[in-house]
C-alpha positions in Angstrom: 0.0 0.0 0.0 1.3 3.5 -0.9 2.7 5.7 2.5 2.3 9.0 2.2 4.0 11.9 4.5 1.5 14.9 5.0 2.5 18.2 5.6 0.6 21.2 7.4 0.9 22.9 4.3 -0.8 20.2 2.3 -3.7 19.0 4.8 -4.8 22.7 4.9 -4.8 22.9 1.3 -7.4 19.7 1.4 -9.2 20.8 3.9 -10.5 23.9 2.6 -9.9 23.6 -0.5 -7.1 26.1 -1.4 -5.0 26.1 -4.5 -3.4 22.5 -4.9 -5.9 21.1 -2.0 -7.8 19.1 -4.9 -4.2 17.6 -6.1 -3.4 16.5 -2.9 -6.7 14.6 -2.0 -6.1 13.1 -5.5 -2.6 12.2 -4.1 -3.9 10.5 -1.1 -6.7 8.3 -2.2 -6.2 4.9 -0.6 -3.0 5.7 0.8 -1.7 5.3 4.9 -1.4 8.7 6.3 1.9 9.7 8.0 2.6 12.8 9.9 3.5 14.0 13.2 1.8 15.3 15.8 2.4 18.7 14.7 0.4 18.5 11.9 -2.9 19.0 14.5 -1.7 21.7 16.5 0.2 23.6 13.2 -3.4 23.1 11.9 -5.6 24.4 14.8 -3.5 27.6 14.8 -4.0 27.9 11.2 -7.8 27.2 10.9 -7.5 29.5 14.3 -5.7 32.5 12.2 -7.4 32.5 9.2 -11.0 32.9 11.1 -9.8 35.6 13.8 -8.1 37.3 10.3 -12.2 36.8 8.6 -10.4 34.5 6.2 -13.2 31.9 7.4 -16.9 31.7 8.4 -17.3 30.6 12.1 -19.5 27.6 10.2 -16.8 27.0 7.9 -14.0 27.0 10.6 -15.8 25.2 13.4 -16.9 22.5 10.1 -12.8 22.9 9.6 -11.8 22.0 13.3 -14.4 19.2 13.7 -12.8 17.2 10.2 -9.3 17.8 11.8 -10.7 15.9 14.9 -12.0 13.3 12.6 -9.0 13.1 10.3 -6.5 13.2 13.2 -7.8 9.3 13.7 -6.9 8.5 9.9 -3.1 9.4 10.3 -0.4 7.4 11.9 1.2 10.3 14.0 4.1 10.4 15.9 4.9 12.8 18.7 8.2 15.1 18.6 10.4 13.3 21.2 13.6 14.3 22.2 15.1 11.5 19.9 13.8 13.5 17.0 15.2 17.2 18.6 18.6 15.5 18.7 18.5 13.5 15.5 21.6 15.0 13.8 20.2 15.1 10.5 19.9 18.7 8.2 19.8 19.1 4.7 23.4 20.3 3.5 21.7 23.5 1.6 19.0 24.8 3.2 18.2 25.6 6.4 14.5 24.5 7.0 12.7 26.5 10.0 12.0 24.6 13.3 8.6 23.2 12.5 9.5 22.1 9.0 12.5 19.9 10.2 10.5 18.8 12.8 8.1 17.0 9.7 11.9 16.2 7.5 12.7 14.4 10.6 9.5 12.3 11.4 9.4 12.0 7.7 12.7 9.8 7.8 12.1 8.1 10.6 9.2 6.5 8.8 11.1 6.3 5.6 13.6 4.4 7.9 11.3 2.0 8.9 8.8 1.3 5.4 9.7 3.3 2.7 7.4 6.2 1.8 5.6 6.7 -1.5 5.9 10.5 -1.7 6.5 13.2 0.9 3.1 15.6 0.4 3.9 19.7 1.1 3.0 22.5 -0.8 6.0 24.0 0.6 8.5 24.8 -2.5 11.1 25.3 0.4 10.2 22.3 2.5 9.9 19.8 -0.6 13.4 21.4 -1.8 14.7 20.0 2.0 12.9 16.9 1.3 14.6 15.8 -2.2 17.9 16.9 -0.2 17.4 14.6 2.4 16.4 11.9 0.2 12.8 11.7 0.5 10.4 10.4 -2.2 9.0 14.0 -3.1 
């Protein structure tokens, strides 16, 4: 069965529907879901952001947070453990932000363990990390 690694950047997308959200569902049709932890909380603060910034409806957001409670139970999620913080691994260009290698690193250590199928961000920056670190992107 295909593994795909989800982003923040791409499960927003799907969820409401923004540019490349439709791609991304396409993606992940019938596929395990990876991600960490993060994912939920990057999400929240999003959905959180965008409503307090009249981006979204309150019927639309509260819809928004409800399918991230449901979705949450579709992904395999790992937590960010100190393991992870001390993993020694960074891409030899770029320097990803906090939260992103947070993701590159969970990433991997699924990769480690089952390969994945494709590593899913609508990041440019964080899928350019990705293919340095050798993840399916």
């Amino acid at each position: 069965m295909a593994r795909f690694y989800v982003d923040t950047s791409a499960y927003l997308a799907n969820l409401l529907g923004d540019v490349g959200g439709d791609d991304v569902a396409r993606d992940l049709a019938g596929g395990d879901l990876l991600s960490s932890t993060l994912l939920v909380i990057e999400s929240q603060r999003n959905l959180v952001r965008r409503a307090r910034e009249r981006g979204l409806s309150d019927a639309v957001f509260r819809q928004a947070l409800d399918q991230l409670a449901a979705d949450a139970a579709l992904f395999t999620l790992r937590d960010l453990t100190l393991d992870l913080c001390l993993a020694p691994t960074m891409p030899m260009l770029s320097t990803p932000r906090s939260l992103d290698l947070v993701h590159l690193r969970t990433a991997l250590w699924f990769h480690a363990r089952e390969p994945l199928t494709r590593f899913i961000s609508l990041d440019a920056a964080q899928a350019a990390a990705a293919r340095e670190l050798g993840l399916p992107v």
